[in-house]
N, C-alpha and C positions, 0 to 999 in steps of 0.2 A: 188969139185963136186957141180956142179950144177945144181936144177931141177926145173921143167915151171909146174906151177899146172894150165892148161888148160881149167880148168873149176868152178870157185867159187867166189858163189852170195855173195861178198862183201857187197854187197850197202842194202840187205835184212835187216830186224830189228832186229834178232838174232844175226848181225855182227856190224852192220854201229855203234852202239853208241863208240865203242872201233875197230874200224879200223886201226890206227894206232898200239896198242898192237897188234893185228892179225901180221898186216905185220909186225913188229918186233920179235915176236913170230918164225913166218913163215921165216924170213932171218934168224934168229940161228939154224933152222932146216934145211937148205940148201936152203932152195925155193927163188929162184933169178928173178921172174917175174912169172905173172899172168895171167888167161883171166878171165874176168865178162862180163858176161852175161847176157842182160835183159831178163826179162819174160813178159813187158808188157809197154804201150807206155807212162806211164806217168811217168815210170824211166828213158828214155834219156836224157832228158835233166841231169838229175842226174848225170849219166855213164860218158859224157863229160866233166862234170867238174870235176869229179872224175879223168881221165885221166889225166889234166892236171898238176895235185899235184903229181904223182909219174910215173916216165917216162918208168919204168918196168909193171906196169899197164895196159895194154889192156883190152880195150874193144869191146863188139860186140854188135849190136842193133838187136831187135826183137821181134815178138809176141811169145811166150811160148803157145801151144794147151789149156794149164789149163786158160789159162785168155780169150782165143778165144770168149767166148758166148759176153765177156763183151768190143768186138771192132767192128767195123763196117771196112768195105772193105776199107773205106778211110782211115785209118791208115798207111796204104801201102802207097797210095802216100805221106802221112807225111815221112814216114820212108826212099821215095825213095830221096827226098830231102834233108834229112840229109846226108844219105850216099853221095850224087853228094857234098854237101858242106862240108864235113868233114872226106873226103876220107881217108887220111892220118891216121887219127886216129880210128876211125872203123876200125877194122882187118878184122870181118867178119860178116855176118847176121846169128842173133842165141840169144835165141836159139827158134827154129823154128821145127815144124815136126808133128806128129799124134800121137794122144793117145785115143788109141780103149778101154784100159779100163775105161774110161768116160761114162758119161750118154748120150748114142747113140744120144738125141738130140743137142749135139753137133756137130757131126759128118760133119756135110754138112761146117758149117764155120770153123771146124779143115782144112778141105781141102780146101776152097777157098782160107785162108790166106795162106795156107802153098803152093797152086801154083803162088801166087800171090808173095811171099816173095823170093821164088825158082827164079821164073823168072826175079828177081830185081835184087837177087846176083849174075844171070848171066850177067844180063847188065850191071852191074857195076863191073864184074870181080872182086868177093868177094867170099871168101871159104864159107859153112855153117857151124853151128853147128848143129848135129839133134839130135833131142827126139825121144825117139822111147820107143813105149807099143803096144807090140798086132800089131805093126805096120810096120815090118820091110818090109814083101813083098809090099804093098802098097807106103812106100818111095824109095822104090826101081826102083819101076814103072815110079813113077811120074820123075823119078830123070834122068831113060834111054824116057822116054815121051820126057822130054825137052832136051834132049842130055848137061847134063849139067857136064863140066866137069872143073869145079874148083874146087871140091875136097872139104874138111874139117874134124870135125872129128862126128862119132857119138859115140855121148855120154851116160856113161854108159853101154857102151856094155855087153850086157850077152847074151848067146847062144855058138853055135857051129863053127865049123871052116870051114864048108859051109859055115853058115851067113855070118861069120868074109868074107870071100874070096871075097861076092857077093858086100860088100862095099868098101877092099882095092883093088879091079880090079876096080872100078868105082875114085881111086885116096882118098880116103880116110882111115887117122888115126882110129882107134881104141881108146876109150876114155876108161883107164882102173882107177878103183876106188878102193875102201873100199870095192866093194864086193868080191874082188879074198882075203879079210881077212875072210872069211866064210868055211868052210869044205864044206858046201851045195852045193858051187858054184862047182860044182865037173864037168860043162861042160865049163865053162868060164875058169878054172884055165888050165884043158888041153889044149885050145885054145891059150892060153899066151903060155903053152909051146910049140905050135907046130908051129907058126907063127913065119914069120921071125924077127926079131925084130925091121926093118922098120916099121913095120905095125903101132907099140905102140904109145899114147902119156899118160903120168899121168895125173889125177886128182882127185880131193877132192869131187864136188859139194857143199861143206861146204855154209851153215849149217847144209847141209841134207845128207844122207846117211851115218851114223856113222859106223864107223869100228865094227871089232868084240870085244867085250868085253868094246867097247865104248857108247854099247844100249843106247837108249834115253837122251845121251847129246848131247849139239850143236858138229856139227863138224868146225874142224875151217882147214886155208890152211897150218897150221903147220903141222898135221897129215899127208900132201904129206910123211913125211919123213916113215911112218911107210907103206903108200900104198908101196914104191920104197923098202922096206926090202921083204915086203909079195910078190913083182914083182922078186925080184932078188933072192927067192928061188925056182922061177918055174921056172929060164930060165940058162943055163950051162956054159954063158958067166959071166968074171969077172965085179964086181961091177960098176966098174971105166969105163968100157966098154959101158956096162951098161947106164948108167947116161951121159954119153957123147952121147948113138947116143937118147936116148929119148929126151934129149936137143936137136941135130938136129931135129930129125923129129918134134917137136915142130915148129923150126924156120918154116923151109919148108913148113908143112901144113898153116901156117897163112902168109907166105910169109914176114916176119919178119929177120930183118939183125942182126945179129953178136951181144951181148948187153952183 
C-alpha cells in the first residue's frame, strides 16, 4: 500500500530542520511520495534544490494569497521563467488562489496574482493547486473566465457536494486532509461519502492543520496514514481498493508516471 501526501510544506521551519526524520517517519507510515508546495518566491529556489535530493519529492512553485501584499506583479514573470526552465520538475503552479478571509486590503493583489499565475499554468500546461476561503465561487469564475482546463487539486476542501461537483466537472481532485478527523466536518465527511472516489486525492498540509486529538502540535506527512484510516471509514470500498485508486488519481492529476 501506497499513499502520495499531495500537499506538505516540507521546506516550512516547523519541518525543514529534521526533514529527513519526517520522510523516514512518513515512509514507515506508508507515504511513498510528496508534493511541496511554495507559498512564496523566495522559497524557489529552495523547492528545486530540495527536489533534487529525493526523486519522490515533487514540487510546485507559487505565490500563496497570505504572502500576496508582500510581492509585486513581476514575480510572475520570475516564476514564468522558472517553470519554461525547469519544466520537468515543477509538477505544478501552487499553491495559488484567494483568500476572502484576509484584510479586504488585500483583495485587489490576491487577484491580480492569482490571474496572472492562472494564466501562466495555462501556458505552460501545468495543473494548479488552489487555496481557497471565502472563495470558491470567485475561483471558480476566474478558472471558466480563462477556460482553463489543466485541472489540479483544490486543497483542503470543505463544503458540500455541489461545491465538490463544480470543481471535479472543471478536471479537478479534491484535496482531502485532517479535517474529515473532526465530527464538526459533518458536510465535508458526507461529501467523501457520496463522491465517486476518482474525485479524491490525500493530504497533510503538514505543519498545519493538525488532526483531531492532534490540536496544537506540528503536523508532520506521517499522519497521511491516519487521514487514509479516517478516508476509508466514510467510503464502502475495500482498503486496498482504496489506496490504489488515491495513488492513481494522484498520478493523473499531476501528470506524474508509474514511481
Amino acid at each position: 500500500m501506497k499513499l502520495f501526501d499531495t500537499h506538505c510544506h516540507l521546506d516550512l521551519p516547523e519541518l525543514a530542520p529534521e526533514q529527513q526524520l519526517h520522510w523516514q517517519q512518513a515512509q514507515q507510515a506508508g507515504v511513498a511520495a510528496l508534493v511541496i508546495p511554495s507559498v512564496q518566491q523566495s522559497a524557489w529556489q529552495n523547492l528545486l534544490d530540495l527536489q533534487k535530493q529525493q526523486p519522490n519529492w515533487h514540487i510546485a512553485l507559487g505565490i500563496h494569497p497570505w504572502w500576496a501584499a508582500e510581492h509585486s506583479l513581476d514575480a510572475v514573470t520570475a516564476l514564468d521563467k522558472l517553470v519554461a526552465a525547469h519544466s520537468t520538475a515543477i509538477v505544478a503552479v501552487g499553491e495559488i488562489g484567494l483568500d476572502f478571509a484576509l484584510d479586504e486590503d488585500s483583495f485587489v493583489m490576491q487577484q491580480q496574482l492569482f490571474t496572472l499565475q492562472l494564466a501562466l499554468a495555462k501556458q505552460h500546461n501545468k495543473p494548479v493547486i488552489l487555496h481557497h476561503r471565502k472563495s470558491q465561487p470567485q475561483l471558480l469564475a476566474e478558472l471558466k473566465r480563462q477556460q482553463f482546463s489543466g485541472g489540479g487539486i483544490l486543497h483542503a476542501f470543505s463544503g458540500s457536494q455541489q461545491q465538490a461537483m463544480a470543481f471535479v466537472d472543471l478536471g479537478f481532485k479534491l484535496g482531502i486532509g485532517g479535517t474529515i478527523t473532526y465530527d464538526r466536518a459533518e458536510k465535508t465527511r458526507k461529501t467523501v461519502q457520496k463522491l465517486p472516489l476518482e474525485s479524491f486525492v490525500l493530504e497533510t498540509d503538514a505543519p498545519a492543520m493538525p488532526l483531531a486529538g492532534f490540536q496544537g502540535e506540528v503536523n508532520t506527512p506521517a499522519q497521511l496514514a491516519l487521514v487514509f484510516d479516517a478516508f476509508c471509514q466514510l467510503r464502502p470500498e475495500p482498503r486496498g481498493q482504496i489506496a490504489q485508486m488515491l495513488w492513481q488519481n494522484s498520478l493523473k492529476v499531476l501528470r506524474l508516471s508509474a514511481t
